[in-house]
C-alpha positions in Angstrom: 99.6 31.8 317.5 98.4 28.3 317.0 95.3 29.6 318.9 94.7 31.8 316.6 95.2 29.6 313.4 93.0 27.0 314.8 90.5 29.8 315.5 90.9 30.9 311.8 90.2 27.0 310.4 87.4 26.9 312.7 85.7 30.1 310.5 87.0 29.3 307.5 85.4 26.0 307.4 82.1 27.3 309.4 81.5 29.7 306.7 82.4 27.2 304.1 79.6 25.3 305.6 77.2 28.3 305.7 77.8 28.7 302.3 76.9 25.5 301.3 74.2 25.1 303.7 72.4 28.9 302.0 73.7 27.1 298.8 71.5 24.1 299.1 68.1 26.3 300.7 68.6 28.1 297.9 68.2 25.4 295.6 65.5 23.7 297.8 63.7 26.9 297.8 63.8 27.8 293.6 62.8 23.9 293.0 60.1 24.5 295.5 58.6 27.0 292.8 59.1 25.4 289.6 55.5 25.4 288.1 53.3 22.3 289.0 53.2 19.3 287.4 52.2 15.3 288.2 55.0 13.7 290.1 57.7 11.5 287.8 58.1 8.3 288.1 61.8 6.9 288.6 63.9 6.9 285.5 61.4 7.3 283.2 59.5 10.2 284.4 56.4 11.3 282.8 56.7 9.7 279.4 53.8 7.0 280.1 51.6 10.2 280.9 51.9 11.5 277.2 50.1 8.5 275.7 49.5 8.5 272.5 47.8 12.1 271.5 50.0 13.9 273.3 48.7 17.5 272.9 45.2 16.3 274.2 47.3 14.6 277.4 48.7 17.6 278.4 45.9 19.5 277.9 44.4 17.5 280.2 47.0 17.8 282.9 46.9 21.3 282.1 43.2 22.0 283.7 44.6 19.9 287.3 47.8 21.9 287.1 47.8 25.1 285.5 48.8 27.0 282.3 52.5 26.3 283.2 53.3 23.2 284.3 56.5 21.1 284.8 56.7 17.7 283.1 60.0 15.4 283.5 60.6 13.7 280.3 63.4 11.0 280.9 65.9 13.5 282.0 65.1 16.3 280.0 62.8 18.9 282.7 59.8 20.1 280.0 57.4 23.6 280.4 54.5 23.1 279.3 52.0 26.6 278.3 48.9 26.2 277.6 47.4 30.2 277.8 48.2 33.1 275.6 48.7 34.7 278.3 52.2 32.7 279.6 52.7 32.0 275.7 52.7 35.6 275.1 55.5 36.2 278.3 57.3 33.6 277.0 57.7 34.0 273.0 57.3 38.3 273.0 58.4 39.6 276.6 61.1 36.8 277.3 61.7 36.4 273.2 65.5 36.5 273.8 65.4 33.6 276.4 62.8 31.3 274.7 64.4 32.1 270.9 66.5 29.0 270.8 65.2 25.5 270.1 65.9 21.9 271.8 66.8 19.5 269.0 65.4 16.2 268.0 68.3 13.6 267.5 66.6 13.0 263.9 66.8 16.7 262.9 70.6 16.5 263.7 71.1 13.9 260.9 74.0 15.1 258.0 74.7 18.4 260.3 70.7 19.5 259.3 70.5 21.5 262.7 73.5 23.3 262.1 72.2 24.8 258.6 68.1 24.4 259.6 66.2 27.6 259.5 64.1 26.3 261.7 66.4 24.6 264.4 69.6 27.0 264.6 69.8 29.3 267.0 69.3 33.0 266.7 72.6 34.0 265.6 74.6 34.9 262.3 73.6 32.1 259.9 69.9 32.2 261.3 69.8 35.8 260.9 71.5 35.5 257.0 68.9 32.6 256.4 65.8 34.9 258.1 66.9 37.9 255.8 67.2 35.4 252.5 64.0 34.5 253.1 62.1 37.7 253.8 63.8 39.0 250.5 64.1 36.1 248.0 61.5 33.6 249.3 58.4 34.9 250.8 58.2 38.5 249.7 55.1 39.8 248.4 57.3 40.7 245.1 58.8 37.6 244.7 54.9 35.6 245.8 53.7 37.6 243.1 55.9 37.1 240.5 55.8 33.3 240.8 52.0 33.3 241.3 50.9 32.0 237.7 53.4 28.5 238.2 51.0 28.1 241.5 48.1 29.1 239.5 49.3 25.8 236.6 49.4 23.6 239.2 46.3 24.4 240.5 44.6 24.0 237.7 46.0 20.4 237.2 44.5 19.5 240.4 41.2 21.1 239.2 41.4 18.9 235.7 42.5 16.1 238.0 38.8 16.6 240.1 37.2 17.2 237.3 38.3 13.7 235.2 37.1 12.0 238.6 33.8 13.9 238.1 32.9 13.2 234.8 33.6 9.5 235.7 31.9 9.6 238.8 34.8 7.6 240.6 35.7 8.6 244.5 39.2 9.8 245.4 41.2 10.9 248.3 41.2 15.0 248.6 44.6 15.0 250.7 46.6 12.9 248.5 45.2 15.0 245.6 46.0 17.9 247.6 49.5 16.7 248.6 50.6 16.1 245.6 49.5 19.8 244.0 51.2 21.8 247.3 54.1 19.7 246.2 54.8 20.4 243.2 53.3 24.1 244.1 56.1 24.4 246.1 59.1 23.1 243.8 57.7 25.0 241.2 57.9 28.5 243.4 61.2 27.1 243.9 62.7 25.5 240.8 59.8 26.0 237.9 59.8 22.1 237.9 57.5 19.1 238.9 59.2 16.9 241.6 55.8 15.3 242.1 53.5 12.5 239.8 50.9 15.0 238.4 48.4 12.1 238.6 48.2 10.8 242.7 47.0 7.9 241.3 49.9 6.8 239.9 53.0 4.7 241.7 54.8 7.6 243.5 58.1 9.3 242.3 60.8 8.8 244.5 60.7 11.9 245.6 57.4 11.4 247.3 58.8 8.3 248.8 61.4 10.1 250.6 59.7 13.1 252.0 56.9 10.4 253.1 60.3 8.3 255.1 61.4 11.8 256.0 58.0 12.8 257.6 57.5 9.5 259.4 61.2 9.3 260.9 60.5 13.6 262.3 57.6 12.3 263.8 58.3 9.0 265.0 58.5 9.3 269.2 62.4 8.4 269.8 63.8 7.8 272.9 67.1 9.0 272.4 65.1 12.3 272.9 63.9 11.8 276.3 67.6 10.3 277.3 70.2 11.9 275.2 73.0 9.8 276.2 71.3 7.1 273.9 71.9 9.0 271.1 75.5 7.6 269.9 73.6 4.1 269.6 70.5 5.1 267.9 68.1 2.6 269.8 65.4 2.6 267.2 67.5 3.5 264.2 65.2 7.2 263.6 68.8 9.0 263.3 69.7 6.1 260.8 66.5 6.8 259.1 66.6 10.3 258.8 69.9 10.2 257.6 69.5 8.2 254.3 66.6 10.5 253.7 68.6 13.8 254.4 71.6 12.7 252.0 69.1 11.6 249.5 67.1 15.1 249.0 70.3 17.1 249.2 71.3 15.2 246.3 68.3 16.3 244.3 68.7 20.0 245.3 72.2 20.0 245.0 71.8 18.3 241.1 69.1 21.0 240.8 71.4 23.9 241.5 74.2 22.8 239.4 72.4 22.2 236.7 71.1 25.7 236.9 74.2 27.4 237.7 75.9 25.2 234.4 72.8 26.7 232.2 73.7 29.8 233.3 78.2 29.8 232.7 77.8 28.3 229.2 75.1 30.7 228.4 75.0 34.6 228.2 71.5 33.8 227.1 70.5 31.5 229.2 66.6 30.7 230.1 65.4 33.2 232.9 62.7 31.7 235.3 61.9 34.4 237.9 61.9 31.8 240.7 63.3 31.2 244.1 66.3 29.7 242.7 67.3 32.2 240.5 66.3 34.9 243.0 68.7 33.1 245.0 72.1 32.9 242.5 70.8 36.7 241.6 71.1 37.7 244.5 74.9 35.7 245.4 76.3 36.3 241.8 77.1 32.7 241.5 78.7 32.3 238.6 81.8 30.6 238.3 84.0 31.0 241.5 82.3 34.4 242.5 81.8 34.8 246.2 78.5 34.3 247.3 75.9 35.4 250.5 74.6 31.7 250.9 77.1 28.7 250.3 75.6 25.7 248.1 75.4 23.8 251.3 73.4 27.0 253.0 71.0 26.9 250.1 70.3 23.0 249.9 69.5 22.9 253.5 67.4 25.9 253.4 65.7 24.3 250.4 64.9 21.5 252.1 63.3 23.1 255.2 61.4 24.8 252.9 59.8 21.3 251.4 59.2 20.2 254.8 57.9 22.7 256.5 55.6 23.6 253.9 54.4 20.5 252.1 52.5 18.6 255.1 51.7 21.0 257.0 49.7 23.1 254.0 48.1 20.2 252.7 46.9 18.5 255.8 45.4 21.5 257.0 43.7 21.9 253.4 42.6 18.7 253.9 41.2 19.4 257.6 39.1 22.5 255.9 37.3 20.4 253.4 36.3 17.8 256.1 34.6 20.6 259.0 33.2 22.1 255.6 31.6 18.3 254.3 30.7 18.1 258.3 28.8 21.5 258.5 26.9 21.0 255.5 25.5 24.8 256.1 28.6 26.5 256.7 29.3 24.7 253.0 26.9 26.6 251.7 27.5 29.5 252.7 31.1 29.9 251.5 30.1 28.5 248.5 27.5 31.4 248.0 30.6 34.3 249.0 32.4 32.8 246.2 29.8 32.7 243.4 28.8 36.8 244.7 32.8 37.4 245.0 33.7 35.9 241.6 32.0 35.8 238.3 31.0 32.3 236.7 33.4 32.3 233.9 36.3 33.6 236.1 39.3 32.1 237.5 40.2 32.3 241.5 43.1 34.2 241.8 45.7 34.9 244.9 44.3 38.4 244.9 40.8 37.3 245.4 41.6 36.4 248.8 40.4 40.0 250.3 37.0 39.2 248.9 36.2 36.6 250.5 36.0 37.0 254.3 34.0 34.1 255.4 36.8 31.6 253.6 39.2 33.3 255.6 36.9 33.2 259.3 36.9 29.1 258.0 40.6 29.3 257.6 40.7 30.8 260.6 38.9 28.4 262.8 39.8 25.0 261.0 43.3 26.3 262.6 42.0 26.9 265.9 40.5 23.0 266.0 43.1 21.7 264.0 46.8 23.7 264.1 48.8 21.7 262.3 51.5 21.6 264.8 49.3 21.4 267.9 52.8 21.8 270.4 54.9 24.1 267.8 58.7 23.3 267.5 60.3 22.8 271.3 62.1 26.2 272.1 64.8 25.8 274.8 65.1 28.2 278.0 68.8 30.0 277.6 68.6 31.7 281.5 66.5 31.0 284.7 63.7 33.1 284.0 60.2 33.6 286.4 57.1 33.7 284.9 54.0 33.5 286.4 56.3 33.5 289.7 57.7 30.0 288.9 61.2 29.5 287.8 61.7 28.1 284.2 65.1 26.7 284.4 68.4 27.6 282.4 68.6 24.5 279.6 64.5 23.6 280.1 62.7 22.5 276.8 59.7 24.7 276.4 56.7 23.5 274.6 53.2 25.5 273.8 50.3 23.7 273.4 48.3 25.3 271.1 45.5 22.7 270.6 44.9 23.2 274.2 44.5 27.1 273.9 42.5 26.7 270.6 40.1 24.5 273.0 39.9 26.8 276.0 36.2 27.8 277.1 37.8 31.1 279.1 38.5 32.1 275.5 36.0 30.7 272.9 32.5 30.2 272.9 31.1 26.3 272.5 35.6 25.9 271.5 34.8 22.2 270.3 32.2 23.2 267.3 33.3 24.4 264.1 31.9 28.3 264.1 33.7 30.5 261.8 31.1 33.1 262.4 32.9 33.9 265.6 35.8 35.5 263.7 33.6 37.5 261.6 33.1 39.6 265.4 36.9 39.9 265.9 40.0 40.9 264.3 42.1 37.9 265.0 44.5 37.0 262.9 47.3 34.1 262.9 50.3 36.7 262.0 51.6 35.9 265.7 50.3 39.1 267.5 46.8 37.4 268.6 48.7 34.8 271.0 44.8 33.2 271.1 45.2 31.5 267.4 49.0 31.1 266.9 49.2 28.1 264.7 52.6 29.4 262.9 54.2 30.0 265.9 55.2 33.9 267.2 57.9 35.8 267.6 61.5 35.6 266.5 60.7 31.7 265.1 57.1 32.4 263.6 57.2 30.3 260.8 58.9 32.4 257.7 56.9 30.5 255.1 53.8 31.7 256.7 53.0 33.8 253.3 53.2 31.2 251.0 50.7 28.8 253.6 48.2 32.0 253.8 48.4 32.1 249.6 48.5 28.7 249.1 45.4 27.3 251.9 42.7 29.7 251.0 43.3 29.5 246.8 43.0 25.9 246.7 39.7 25.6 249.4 38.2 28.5 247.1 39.4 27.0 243.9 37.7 23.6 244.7 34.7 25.3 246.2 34.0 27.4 243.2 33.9 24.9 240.8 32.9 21.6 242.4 29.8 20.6 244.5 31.0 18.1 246.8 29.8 14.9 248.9 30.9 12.8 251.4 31.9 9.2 249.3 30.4 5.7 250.7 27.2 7.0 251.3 28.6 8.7 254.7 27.0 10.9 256.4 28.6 14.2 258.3 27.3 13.0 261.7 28.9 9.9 261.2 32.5 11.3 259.5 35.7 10.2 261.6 37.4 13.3 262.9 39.9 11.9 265.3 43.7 12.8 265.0 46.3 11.0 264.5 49.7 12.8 266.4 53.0 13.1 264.4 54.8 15.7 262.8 51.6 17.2 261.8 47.8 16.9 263.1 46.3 14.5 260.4 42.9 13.1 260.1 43.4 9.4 261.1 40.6 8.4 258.3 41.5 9.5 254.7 38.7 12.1 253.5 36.8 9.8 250.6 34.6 12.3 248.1 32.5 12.4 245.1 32.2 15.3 243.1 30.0 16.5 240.3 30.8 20.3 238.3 29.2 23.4 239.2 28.2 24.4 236.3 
């Protein structure tokens, strides 16, 4: 009997050890085909390898190791793509896996991921927020019927240019620029300015915090790359971002009150046909009615809507003008498609757009050179997946560098000179279905203001095109311009673009 007990330890804890044994092969064997990467240093891992542009570092490591590679970022294990080919695995074929996103510590500032349109996860609330937006936001219905309050600030912008011409002074296009996509944008939303109308002018303060908003997203933090940090805030980012979070959800929430008290203590009360009142149309607020978004639902949503579209439009604007001042012929000729396209005495108009397909080819490949997030939002891995026969890890940050795709030779001819002809030869488009040129992101989490960006980029560029001839200020010359980047929440040109104009007529 005890022979036989001793004999049934013996196999017990020999298979136990089996077990463990197959266990840890196992283990050895799927880290053994994780995708390449350099090897990490101790502690730190591959941080130091990011440098300061990091989209143009990982490109580079990309071309020793592969269109998926494996980066250790303090602890957090990073996939890097850098093909449409993986992108297109990981964002359309995998969409359910790669769906979710890895959060910045900023972003989590007053509870911002767990309302954010943009950092949520693909569940209810996203999906509420997703539908709001398709049907209240950025429908063609509801783009069309706030078109003429984009088409008033435009034209301050154009009287702006056009006081600078007749004095003959210089200015700086993207602050110009900034400032109109700004109030562009709060007037789609609210039918009000929230921007000075005159750049040169002391900033309002609500310029000042979406500037301290901008530079705390975009700030490198290390509680990032080592999130047990986070509860002391090393660099005070979290800090940062919180003062500026609390501060615009004040403005939107006094925005929204004030609206929904016009609209109690008046049956008559003033109807503006924008996002807002789309909005309380569509949750009946009025009084203590039950509603589909709660206030707090709508200010954060609101203030995605700021962020995501305000830098991002107008640096990329901004990036247009300066390839166009550079390529003094392709100038030309988009000039000359919008004096055939569009009379002299007429006004550019959102539905000129069609018209116009060389301003769309130099949409097109300002975006390629210059996306203006060149690594998208992180997306997080939710299973162990294989692609490419590597194994992308359950929990693994996922990032896709498309300013290294946008630069591939396998893909574009000459990719580092500015030739918008090339897309006059192809039907590529950046709607997320060409993974070549996918600036907005594909997908589940394409970017939902993508509409508004397409409206918004090409009827400024054409506007200022139309009725301006333009020069580089300073007496620079386009060989001579400075078009490096500088890296942070969005690609922006590390030298301001100075100009001169004179009037086209």
């Amino acid at each position: 009997m005890e022979y036989q007990t001793l004999l049934l330890v013996i196999t017990s804890l020999c298979t136990t050890i089996l077990i463990f044994i197959l266990r840890k092969l196992i283990q050895t064997q799927n880290s053994t085909k994780l995708p390449p990467g350099p090897y990490p240093l101790p502690i730190i891992g591959n941080i130091l390898e990011l440098g300061k542009n990091p989209h143009k570092a990982l490109t580079k490591l990309s071309q020793n190791y592969g269109p998926i590679m494996t980066l250790k970022l303090g602890t957090i294990t990073t996939i890097v793509i850098s093909s449409p080919q993986v992108a297109k695995q990981a964002l359309h074929e995998n969409s359910q896996i790669f769906s979710n996103r890895t959060v910045p510590h900023a972003l989590s500032a007053v509870d911002h991921d767990k309302f954010s349109i943009g950092w949520l996860p693909t569940l209810a609330l996203w999906k509420k927020l997703r539908k709001s937006c398709a049907t209240n936001v950025f429908s063609k219905k509801m783009l069309d019927s706030t078109k003429n309050l984009r088409q008033q600030k435009l034209q301050e912008l154009l009287d702006y240019v056009n006081e600078k011409s007749n004095k003959g002074e210089v200015f700086d296009i993207g602050e110009a620029v900034f400032n109109t996509v700004l109030n562009s944008i709060s007037n789609t939303l609210f039918s009000i300015d929230l921007a000075d109308s005159k750049p040169d002018k002391k900033s309002q303060e609500f310029e000042n915090i979406i500037w301290s908003y901008m530079e705390a997203a975009g700030r490198p933090n290390i509680s990032d790359f080592f999130p047990i940090l986070r509860p002391f805030d090393p660099q005070g980012v979290h800090a940062k971002m919180t003062n500026c979070i609390k501060k615009l959800c004040d403005i939107f929430n006094g925005i929204i009150e004030e609206r929904i008290c016009s609209r109690a203590s008046n049956g008559d009360f003033e109807v503006f046909n924008d996002v807002l009142d789309s909005l309380l149309n569509s949750n009946n607020i009025i009084g203590e009615s039950t509603y589909e978004l709660s206030r707090n639902e709508m200010v954060h949503l609101f203030l995605d809507l700021f962020v995501a579209g305000i830098d991002t439009t107008s640096s990329t604007i901004e990036w247009i003008m300066a390839e166009l001042l550079r390529n003094p012929d392709k100038l030309t000729k988009v000039r000359k498609e919008l004096c055939q396209a569009i009379g002299k005495d007429e006004t550019v108009e959102e539905s000129n757009i069609s018209k116009l397909p060389y301003l769309q080819a130099v949409v097109k490949e300002t975006l390629r050179l210059h996306p203006p997030a060149p690594l998208l939002l992180p997306h997080k891995c939710e299973e162990t997946v294989s692609i490419l026969g590597f194994i992308v890890q359950k929990h693994a940050q996922i990032l896709v560098n498309v300013w290294a795709m946008g630069r591939d030779p396998t893909i574009w001819k000459n990719p580092d000179m500015f030739m918008p002809e090339r897309f006059l030869e192809c039907d590529i488009k950046y709607m997320g279905s060409n993974f070549e040129l996918i600036p907005f992101g594909a997908g589940k989490r394409i970017c939902p203001g993508l509409p508004l960006a397409h409206r918004t980029m090409h009827l400024i560029v054409a506007s200022l095109l139309r009725n301006f001839e333009w020069t580089l200020a300073d007496g620079l010359k386009p060989e001579d311009m400075n078009m490096k980047e500088q890296f942070g929440i969005t690609l922006k040109m590390i030298q301001s673009l100075r100009v001169q104009v004179k009037s086209s007529d």
